[in-house]
C-alpha positions in Angstrom: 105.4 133.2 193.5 104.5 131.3 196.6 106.5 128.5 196.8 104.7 126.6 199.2 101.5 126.5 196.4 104.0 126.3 193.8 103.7 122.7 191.4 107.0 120.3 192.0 107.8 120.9 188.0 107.5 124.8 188.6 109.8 124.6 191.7 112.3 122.3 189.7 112.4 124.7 186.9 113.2 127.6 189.3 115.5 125.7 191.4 117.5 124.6 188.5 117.5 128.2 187.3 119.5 128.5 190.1 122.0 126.3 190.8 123.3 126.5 187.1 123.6 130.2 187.8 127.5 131.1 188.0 126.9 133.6 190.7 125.1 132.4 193.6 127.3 131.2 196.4 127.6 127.8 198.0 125.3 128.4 200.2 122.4 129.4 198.1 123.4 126.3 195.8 123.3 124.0 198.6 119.8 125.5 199.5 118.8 125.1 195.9 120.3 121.8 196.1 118.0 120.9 198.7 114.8 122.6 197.7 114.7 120.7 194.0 115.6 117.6 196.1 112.1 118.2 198.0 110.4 118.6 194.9 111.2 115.7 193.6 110.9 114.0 196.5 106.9 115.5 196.1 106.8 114.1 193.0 107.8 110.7 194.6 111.5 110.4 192.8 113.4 109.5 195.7 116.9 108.6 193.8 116.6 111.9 192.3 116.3 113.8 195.5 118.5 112.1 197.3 121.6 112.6 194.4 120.4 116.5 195.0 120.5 116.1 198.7 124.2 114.4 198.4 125.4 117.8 196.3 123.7 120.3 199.1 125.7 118.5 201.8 128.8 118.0 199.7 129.1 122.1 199.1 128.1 122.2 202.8 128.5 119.7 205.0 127.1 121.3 208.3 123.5 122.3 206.2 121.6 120.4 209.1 117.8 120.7 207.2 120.1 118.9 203.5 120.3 116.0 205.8 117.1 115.4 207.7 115.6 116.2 204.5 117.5 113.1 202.9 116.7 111.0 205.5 113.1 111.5 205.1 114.0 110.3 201.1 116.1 107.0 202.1 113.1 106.7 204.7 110.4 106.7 202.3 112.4 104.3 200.2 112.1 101.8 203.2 116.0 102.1 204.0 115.4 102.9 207.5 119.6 102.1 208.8 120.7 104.8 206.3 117.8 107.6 207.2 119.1 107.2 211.2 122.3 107.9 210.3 121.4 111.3 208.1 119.0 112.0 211.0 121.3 111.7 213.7 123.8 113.6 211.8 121.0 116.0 211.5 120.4 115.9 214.8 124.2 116.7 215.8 124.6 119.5 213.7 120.9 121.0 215.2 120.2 119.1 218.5 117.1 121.8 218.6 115.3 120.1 215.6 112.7 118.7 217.2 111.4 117.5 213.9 114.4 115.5 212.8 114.2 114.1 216.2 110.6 112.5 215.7 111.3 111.7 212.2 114.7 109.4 214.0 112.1 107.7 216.5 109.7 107.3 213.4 112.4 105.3 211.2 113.2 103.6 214.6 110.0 102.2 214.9 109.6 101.0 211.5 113.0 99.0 212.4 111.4 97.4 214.9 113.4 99.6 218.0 110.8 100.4 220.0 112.9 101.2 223.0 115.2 103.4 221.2 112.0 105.0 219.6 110.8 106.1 222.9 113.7 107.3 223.9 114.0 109.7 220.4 110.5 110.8 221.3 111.2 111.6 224.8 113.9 114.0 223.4 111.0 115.0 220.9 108.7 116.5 223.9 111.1 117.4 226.0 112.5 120.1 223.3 108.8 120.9 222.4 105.9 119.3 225.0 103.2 120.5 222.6 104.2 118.2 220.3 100.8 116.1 219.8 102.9 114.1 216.9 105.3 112.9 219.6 102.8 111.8 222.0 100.8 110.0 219.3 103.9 108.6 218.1 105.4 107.4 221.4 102.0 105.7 222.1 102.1 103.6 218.9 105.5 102.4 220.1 104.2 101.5 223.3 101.3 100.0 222.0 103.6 97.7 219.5 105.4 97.1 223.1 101.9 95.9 224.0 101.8 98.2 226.7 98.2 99.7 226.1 97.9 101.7 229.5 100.8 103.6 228.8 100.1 104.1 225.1 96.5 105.1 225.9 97.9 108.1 228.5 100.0 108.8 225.5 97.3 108.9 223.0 95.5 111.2 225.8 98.0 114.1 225.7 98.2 114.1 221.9 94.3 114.4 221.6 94.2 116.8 224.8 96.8 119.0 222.4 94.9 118.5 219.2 91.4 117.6 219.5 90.5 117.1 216.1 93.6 115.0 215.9 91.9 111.7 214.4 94.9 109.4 213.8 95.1 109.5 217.8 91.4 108.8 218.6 92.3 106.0 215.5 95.0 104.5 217.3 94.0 105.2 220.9 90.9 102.5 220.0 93.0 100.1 218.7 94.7 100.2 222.1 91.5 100.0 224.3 90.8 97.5 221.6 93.7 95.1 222.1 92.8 95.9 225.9 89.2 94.2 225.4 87.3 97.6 226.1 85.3 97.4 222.8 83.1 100.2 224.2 85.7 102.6 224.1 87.6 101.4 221.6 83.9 101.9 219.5 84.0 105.3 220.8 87.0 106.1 220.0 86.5 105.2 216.2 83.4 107.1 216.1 85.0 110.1 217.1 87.9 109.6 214.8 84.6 109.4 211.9 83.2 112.6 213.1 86.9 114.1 212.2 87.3 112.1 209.4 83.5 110.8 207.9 85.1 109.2 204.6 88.2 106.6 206.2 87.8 103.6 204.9 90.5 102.8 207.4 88.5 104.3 210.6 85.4 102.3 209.2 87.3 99.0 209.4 88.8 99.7 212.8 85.5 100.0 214.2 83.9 97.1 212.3 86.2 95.1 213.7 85.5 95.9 217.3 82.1 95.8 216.4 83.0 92.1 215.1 84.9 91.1 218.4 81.6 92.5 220.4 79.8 89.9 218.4 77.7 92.7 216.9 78.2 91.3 213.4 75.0 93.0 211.4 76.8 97.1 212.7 80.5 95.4 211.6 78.8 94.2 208.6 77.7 98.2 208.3 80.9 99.3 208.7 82.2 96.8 206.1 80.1 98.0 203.7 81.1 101.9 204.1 84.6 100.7 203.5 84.4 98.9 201.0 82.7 101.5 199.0 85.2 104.0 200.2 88.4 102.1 199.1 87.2 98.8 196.9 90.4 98.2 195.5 91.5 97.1 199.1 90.9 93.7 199.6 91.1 93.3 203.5 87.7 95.3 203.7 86.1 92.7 201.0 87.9 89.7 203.3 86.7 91.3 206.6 83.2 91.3 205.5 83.2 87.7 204.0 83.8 86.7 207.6 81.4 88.8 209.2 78.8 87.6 206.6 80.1 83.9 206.6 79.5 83.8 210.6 76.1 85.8 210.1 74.7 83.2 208.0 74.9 85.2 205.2 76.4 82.7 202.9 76.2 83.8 199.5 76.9 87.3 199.5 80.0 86.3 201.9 81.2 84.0 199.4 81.1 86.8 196.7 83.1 88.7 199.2 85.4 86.2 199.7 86.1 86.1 195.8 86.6 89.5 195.2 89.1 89.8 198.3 91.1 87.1 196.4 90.8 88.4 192.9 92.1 91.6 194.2 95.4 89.4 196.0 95.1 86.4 195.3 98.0 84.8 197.0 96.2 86.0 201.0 95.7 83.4 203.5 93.4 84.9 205.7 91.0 85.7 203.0 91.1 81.4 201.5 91.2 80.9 205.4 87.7 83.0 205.5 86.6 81.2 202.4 87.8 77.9 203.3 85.5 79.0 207.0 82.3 80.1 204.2 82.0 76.6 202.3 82.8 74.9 205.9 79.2 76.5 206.6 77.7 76.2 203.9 78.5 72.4 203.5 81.1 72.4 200.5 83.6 70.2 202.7 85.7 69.4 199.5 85.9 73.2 198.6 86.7 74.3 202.0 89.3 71.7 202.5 91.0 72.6 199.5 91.2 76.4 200.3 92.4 75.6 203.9 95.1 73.4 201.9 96.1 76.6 200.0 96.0 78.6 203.1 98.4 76.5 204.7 100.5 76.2 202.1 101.1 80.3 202.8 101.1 80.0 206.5 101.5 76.5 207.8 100.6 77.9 211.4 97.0 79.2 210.3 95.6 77.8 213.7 92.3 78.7 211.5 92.9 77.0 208.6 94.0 73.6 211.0 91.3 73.8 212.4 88.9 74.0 209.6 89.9 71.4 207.5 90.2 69.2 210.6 86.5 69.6 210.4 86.0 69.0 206.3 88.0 65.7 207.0 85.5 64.8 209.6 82.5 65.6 208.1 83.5 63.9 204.9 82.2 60.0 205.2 85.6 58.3 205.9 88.0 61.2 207.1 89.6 62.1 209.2 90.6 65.4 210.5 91.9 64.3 214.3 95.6 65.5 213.4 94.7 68.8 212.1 92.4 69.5 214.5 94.9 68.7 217.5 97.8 70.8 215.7 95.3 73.5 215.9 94.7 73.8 219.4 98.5 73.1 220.0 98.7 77.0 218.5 95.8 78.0 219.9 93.8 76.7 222.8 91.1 78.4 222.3 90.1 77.6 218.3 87.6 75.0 219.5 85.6 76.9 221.2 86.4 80.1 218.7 84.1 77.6 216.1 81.5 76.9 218.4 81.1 80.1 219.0 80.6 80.1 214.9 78.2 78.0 214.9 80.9 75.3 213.7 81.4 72.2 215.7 
């Protein structure tokens, strides 16, 4: 049988056969070990692998692939401090295994270490420079660095390696993006589509350049591809609320709006985008009281500040002054981010 096509209960069953087999050596037991631990690591049992990963590296302790493999386990668990240490133990035993080298710089970056990231994926390319993963990789860490230029050269290599490589054309836009150049950030999306046609994800992305371009009716377009792509995922519902809220198209941005929140209720951007929809559309009490509930999430929602400011002072009697000064105390710019709204 190929194992490789083989279902995670079929390889369990034969790896088992195995291991409780009294005359297969340590070696083939710790392989065993570590193969069932896969499978159920397939099969998305994590504490299960790893307790099979802990008996391959306890009959051998120098099985290099028993501990990357474990790592990957306590990574996908989220317990990034214990999956270094299994990959860097990995990583001692092998210092040629490129791949346990990425995956150390992947866990890395999930902590947060973008320096020491870049540094495991400069030992990534240097032991294999057509590794279009590492470049991709590296770039995300740069970008997270907020060091676009670099990322972008990064994001170059990986799609000169692998054209059809989508993530990078994905991320590379979100780079040019944060850089302000929506036109190839736009591009960049749309190639990652042509790779890709049915990412809610890549549909998004480029609805939300198309939203910073102030071309709302194609990010509306977008929107709606994503939203019937992945409905269950409320930031495309909140992302076209907004779109449709600063469009003028109240109504269906306020249904929006309600399904972003019924799918998580308890999201401040999306009562921050409906709190912005009955700001336009004249329900000051409604608004105010979802900006209220925004804030109460994130009392730093320049947004949100800013908006009920507004409420207050278009109610007869309010007054919004203080809100609306906190506001541009976190961001100068939020006045004229409403006027550009149509909100004054």
């Amino acid at each position: 049988m190929n194992k490789e096509k083989a279902s995670p209960d079929l390889q369990i069953g034969g790896c088992t056969t195995v291991i409780q087999s009294d005359k297969e050596s340590k070696n083939n037991l710790a392989i065993a070990f570590t193969n069932r631990g896969v499978a159920y690591r397939n099969k998305g049992q994590y504490a299960r692998a790893i307790q099979d990963y802990d008996q391959a590296i306890k009959l051998d302790p120098k099985y290099a692939i028993a501990f990357r493999n474990r790592g990957i386990a306590y990574d996908d668990k989220g317990q990034y401090d214990r999956a270094i240490r299994d990959y860097d133990q990995a990583i001692n035993l092998d210092p040629n295994d490129a791949d346990a080298v990425n995956l150390r710089s992947v866990a890395s970056k999930n902590k947060d270490q973008y320096d020491h990231a870049i540094q495991a994926y400069d030992q990534a390319i240097k032991l294999n420079s057509n590794n279009a993963l590492a470049f991709n990789n590296r770039g995300v860490a740069y970008a997270n660095k907020g060091q676009y230029d670099r990322a972008i050269q990064d994001y170059d290599q990986a799609i000169k390696l692998d054209p059809k490589y989508a993530t990078a054309f994905d991320n590379r836009g979100y780079a040019y993006k944060a850089k302000g150049d929506l036109d190839h950030a736009i591009a960049d999306y749309s190639d990652a589509l042509l790779l890709i046609p049915a990412s809610a994800t890549y549909f998004n992305d480029r609805g939300q350049a198309y939203d910073d371009k102030k071309d709302y009716g194609r990010a509306i377009q977008d929107y709606d591809q994503a939203t019937k792509l992945d409905p269950l995922y409320a930031g495309y519902w909140n992302s076209r609320c907004r779109a449709r809220a600063i469009a003028g198209q109240l109504k269906q941005a306020l249904k929006d709006c309600d399904e972003s929140l019924r799918l998580k209720p308890d999201d401040a951007d999306a009562l921050d985008s409906r709190g912005f929809t009955n700001l336009k559309s004249g329900n000051f009490d409604k608004a105010a009281a979802d900006f209220d509930a925004a804030l109460k999430l994130n009392p730093r929602l320049a947004s949100s500040l800013y908006g009920r400011g507004v409420a207050k002072n278009k109610k007869r009697g309010g007054s919004g002054d203080d809100d609306l000064a906190a506001a541009k105390a976190i961001d100068a710019k939020i006045a004229e981010t409403y006027a550009g709204y149509g909100v004054k």
